[in-house]
C-alpha positions as CSV (number, residue, x, y, z in Angstrom):
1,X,173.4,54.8,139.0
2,X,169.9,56.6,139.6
3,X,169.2,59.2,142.1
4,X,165.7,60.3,143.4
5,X,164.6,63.9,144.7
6,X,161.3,64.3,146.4
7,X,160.5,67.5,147.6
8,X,157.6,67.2,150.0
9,X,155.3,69.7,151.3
10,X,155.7,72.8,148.8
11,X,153.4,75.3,149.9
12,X,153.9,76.9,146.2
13,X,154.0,74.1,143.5
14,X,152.5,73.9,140.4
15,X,149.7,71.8,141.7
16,X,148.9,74.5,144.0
17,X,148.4,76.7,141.4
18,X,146.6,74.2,139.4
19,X,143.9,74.1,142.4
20,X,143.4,77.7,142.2
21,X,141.4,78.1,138.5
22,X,138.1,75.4,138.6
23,X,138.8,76.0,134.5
24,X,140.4,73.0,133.2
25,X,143.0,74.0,130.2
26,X,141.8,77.0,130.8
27,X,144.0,78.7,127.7
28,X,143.1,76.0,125.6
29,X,146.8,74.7,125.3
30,X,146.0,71.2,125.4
31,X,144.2,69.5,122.9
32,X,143.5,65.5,120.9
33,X,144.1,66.8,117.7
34,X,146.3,69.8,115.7
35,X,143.1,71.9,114.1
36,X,142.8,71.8,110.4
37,X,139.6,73.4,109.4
38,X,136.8,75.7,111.5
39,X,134.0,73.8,114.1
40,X,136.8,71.7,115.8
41,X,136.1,73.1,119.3
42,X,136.3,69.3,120.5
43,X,140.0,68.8,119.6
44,X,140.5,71.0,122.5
45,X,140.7,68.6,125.8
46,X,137.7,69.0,128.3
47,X,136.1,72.0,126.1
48,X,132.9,70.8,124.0
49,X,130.2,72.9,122.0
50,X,127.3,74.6,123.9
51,X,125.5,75.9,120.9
52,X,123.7,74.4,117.6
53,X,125.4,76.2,115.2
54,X,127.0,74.0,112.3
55,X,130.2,76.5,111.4
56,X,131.8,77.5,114.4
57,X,133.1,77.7,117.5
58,X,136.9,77.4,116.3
59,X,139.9,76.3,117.6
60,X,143.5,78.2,117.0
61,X,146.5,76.4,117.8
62,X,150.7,77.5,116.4
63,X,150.7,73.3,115.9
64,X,148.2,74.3,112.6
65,X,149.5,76.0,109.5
66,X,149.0,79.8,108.6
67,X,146.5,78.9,105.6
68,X,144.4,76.8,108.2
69,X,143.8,77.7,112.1
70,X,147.4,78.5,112.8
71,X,148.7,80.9,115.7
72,X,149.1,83.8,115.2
73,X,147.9,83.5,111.7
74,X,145.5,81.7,110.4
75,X,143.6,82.0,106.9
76,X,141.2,84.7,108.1
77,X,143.6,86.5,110.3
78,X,146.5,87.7,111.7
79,X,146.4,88.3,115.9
80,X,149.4,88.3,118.4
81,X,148.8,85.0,120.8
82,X,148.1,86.0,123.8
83,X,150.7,85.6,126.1
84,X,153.0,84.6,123.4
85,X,151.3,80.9,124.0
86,X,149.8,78.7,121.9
87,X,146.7,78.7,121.3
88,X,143.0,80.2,121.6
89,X,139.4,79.5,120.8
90,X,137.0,82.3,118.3
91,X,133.4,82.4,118.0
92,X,130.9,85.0,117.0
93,X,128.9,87.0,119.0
94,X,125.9,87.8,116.5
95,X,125.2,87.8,113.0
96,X,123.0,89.4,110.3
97,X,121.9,86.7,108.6
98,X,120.5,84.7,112.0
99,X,118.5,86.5,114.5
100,X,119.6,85.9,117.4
101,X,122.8,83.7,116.4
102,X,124.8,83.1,118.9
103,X,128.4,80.4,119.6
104,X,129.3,79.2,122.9
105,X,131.6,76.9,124.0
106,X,131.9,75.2,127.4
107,X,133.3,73.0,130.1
108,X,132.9,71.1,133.3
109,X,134.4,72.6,136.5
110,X,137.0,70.9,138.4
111,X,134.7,71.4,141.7
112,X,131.6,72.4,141.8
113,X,130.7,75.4,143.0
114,X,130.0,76.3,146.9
115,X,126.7,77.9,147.5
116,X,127.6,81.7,149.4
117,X,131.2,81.7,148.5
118,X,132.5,84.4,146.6
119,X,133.9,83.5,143.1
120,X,136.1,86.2,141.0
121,X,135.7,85.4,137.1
122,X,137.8,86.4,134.0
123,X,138.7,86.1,130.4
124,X,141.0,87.9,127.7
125,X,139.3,88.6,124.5
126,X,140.0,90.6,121.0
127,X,138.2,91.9,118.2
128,X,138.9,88.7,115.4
129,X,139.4,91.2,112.5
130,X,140.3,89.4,109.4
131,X,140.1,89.6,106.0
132,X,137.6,86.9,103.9
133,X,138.5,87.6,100.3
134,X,138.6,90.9,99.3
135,X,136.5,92.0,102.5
136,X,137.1,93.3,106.0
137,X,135.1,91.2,108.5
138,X,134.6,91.7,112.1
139,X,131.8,94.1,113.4
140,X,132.3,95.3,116.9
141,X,129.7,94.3,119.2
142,X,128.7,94.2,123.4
143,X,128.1,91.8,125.8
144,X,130.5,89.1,125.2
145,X,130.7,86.8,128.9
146,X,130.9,84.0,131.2
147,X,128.4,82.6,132.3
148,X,127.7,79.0,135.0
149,X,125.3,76.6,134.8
150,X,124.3,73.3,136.5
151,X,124.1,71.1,133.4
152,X,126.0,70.4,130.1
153,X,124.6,71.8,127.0
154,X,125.0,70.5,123.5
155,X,123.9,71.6,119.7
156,X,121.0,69.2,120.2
157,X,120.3,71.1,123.7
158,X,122.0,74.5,122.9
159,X,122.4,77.2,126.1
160,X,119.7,79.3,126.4
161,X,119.9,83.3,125.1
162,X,117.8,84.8,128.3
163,X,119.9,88.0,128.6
164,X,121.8,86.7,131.1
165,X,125.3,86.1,131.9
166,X,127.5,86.1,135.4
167,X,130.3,88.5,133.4
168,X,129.8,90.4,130.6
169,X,132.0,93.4,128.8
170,X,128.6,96.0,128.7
171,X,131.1,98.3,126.6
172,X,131.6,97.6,123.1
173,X,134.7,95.8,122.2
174,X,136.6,97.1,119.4
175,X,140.4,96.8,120.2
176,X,141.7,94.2,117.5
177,X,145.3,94.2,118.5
178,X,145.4,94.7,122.5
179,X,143.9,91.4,124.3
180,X,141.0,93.2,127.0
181,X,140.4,91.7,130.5
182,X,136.7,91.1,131.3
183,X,136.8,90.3,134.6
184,X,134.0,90.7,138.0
185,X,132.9,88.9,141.2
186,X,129.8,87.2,142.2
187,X,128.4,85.2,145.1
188,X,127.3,82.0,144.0
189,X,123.3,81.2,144.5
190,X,124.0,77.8,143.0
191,X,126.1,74.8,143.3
192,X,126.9,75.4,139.4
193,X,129.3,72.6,137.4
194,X,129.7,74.2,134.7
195,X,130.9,77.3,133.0
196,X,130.5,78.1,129.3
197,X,131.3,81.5,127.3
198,X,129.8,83.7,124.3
199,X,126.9,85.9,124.2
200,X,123.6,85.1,125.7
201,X,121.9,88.4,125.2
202,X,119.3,88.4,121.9
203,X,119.7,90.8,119.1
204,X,117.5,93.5,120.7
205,X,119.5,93.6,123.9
206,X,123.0,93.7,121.6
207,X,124.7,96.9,121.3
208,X,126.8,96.2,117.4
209,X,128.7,98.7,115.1
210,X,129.0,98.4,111.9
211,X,132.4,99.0,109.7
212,X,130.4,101.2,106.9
213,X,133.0,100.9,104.5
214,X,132.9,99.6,100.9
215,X,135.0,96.7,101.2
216,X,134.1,96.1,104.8
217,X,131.5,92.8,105.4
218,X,128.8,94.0,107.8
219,X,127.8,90.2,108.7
220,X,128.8,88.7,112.2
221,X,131.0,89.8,114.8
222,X,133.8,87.2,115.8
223,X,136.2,87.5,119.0
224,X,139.0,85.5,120.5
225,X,138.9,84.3,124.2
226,X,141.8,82.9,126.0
227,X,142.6,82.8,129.7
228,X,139.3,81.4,131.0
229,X,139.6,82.2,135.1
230,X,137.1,81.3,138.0
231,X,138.8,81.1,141.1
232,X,138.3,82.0,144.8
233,X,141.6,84.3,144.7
234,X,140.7,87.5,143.4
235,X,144.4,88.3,142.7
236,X,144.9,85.3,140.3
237,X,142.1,86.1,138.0
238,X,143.2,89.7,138.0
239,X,146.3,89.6,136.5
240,X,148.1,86.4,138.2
241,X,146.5,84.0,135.2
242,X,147.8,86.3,132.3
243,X,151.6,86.1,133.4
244,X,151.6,82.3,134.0
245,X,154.1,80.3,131.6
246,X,152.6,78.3,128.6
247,X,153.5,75.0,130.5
248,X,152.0,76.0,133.2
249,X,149.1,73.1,132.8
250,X,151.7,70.5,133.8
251,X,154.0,68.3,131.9
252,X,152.9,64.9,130.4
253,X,153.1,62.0,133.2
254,X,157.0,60.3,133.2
255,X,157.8,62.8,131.1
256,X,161.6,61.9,130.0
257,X,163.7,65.4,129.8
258,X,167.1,62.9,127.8
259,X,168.1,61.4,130.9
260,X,165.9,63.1,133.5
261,X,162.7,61.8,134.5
262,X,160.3,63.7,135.9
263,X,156.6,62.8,137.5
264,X,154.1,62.3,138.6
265,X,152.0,65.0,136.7
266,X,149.5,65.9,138.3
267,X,151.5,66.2,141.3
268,X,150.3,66.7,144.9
269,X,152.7,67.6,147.5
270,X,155.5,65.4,146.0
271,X,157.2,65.7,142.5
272,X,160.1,63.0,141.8
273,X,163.4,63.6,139.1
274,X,164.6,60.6,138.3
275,X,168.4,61.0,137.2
276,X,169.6,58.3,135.1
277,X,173.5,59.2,135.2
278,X,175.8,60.5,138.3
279,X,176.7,64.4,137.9
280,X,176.3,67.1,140.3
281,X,172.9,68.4,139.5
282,X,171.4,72.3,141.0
283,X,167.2,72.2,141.4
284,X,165.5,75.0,141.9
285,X,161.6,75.8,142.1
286,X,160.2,79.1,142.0
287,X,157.0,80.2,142.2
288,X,154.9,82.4,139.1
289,X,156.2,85.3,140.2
290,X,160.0,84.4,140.6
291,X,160.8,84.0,143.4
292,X,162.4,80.8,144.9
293,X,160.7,78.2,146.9
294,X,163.4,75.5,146.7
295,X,166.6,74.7,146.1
C-alpha cells in the first residue's frame, strides 16, 4: 500500500528560501568530486576559477582526509567549519613573491541582476593560519570582497585588479579562529550575471602585516570564505544565511529515506513523500527559524 502527501502552497518552504540567495551552493556543500590535492576549485558544482594562477584557489570538504583538504583539518591547517558544515573554499589575497598576485573564484547568478534594485551582499571569512613545515604562514592582509560582473572570467581571461570591488573588509583581517561577517548594500548600475570573490585591489592599495617572527613565513596571505550571500532581503544576508542547516541546498531528486520517498528537489510549491508501507506517520515543516508551517 503507498500513500502520497502533497502539501501545496507553502508560503515558507525550502524552495522559498532557495529563491532568496542569487548564489548557487553558496557554502560550497555540493560538489563532482571529494578534493584530494590544492587548485580543485572546479570540483565544487557551479563555482569555477576567475584568476590565472596555477596553485590555488582550494577546495575544503570533511569528505577529504586530514593529510589532504579535509574539514576541519587539512595538511596545512586546522579551522572550526563554519557552521559546523561541510565544507569551504581558501585562496590568497597577495603574495611576496608576485606583485600584484591575486586568487579569485566565481560563479553565475541564478538571476541576473535588476538595474535600480537594491541588493544586500555577504560572506564569512577567517584568517587560513597554518603551519607548512616548520613555519607559520598566514600574513594578515585588507581588502578581501565581492565583487559582480557581466561576464565569466577564466585563467586564460583572469578578473581584472582595478581597485575595485562591490564589498570589501577595509579593516585588516586577522582573527584566525572566529569566522568575520563582511557584509554591505548597493544599488545595482548593471544587469550583472555574475559574482566572483578575492582581492581586486594591487599591492600599493593593500594594507598587509607581517608575522616578524623567526619561524613565521612572511610570503602570502590565505583566507577562508564560506556563506556567499546576495539577496534582495537584507535580513537573510545579515545573519539568516549563517544559521541555515547544512542540507539546506535541497536533497538529491527521489531521494529514498528506507521506505520514504521524497521529491521533487527542486521543489516549487509542491513536495511529495511517498510511503511505501501503512503506519501512522506525523509531518511537520518548519521554517529556518523553528517555527512550524505545517503539520
Amino acid at each position: 500500500m503507498r500513500k502520497y502527501f502533497s502539501i501545496m502552497a507553502l508560503t515558507v518552504t525550502l524552495a522559498t528560501y532557495a529563491q532568496v540567495n542569487l548564489v548557487p551552493n553558496f557554502s560550497f556543500e555540493n560538489y563532482s568530486i571529494c578534493p584530494t590535492a590544492e587548485d580543485q576549485i572546479q570540483y565544487v558544482i557551479g563555482w569555477s576559477k576567475f584568476s590565472d594562477v596555477s596553485t590555488t584557489p582550494d577546495y575544503y570538504n570533511s569528505c577529504s582526509s586530514s593529510s589532504a583538504m579535509g574539514v576541519p583539518k587539512s595538511y596545512s591547517c586546522n579551522q572550526p567549519a563554519n557552521r559546523n558544515c561541510s565544507a569551504y573554499i581558501g585562496l590568497c589575497t597577495f603574495a611576496t613573491s608576485t606583485s600584484n598576485y591575486r586568487e579569485q573564484i566565481g560563479i553565475q547568478l541564478s538571476q541576473q541582476m535588476i538595474i535600480g534594485q537594491k541588493y544586500y551582499m555577504s560572506f564569512a571569512t577567517v584568517l587560513g593560519e597554518g603551519w607548512l613545515g616548520n613555519n607559520l604562514s598566514g600574513m594578515k592582509s585588507n581588502n578581501i570582497g565581492l565583487k559582480f560582473s557581466k561576464v565569466q572570467f577564466s585563467p586564460g581571461s583572469p578578473a581584472p585588479i582595478n581597485n575595485f570591488a562591490h564589498l570589501k573588509s577595509s579593516l585588516v583581517i586577522s582573527d584566525s579562529i572566529n569566522w568575520q561577517l563582511v557584509s554591505g548594500s548597493f544599488i545595482a548600475d548593471s544587469a550583472y550575471n555574475y559574482v566572483m570573490l578575492g582581492n581586486f585591489y594591487n599591492d600599493a592599495n593593500t594594507n598587509v602585516v607581517n608575522y616578524g617572527c623567526g619561524y613565521c613565513l612572511d610570503a602570502f596571505c590565505y583566507y577562508l570564505i564560506d556563506d556567499i550571500c546576495v539577496s534582495t532581503d537584507s535580513l537573510f544576508c545579515n545573519g539568516v544565511v549563517n544559521i541555515l542547516p547544512c542540507s539546506y541546498t535541497g536533497f538529491d531528486e527521489n531521494k529514498n529515506f528506507g521506505n520514504i520517498l521524497i521529491y521533487p528537489s527542486p521543489l516549487y510549491n509542491e513536495l511529495y513523500i511517498s510511503i511505501s508501507y501503512v503506519s501512522k506517520l506525523n509531518i511537520e515543516l518548519t521554517d529556518i527559524y523553528g517555527r512550524l508551517v505545517y503539520s
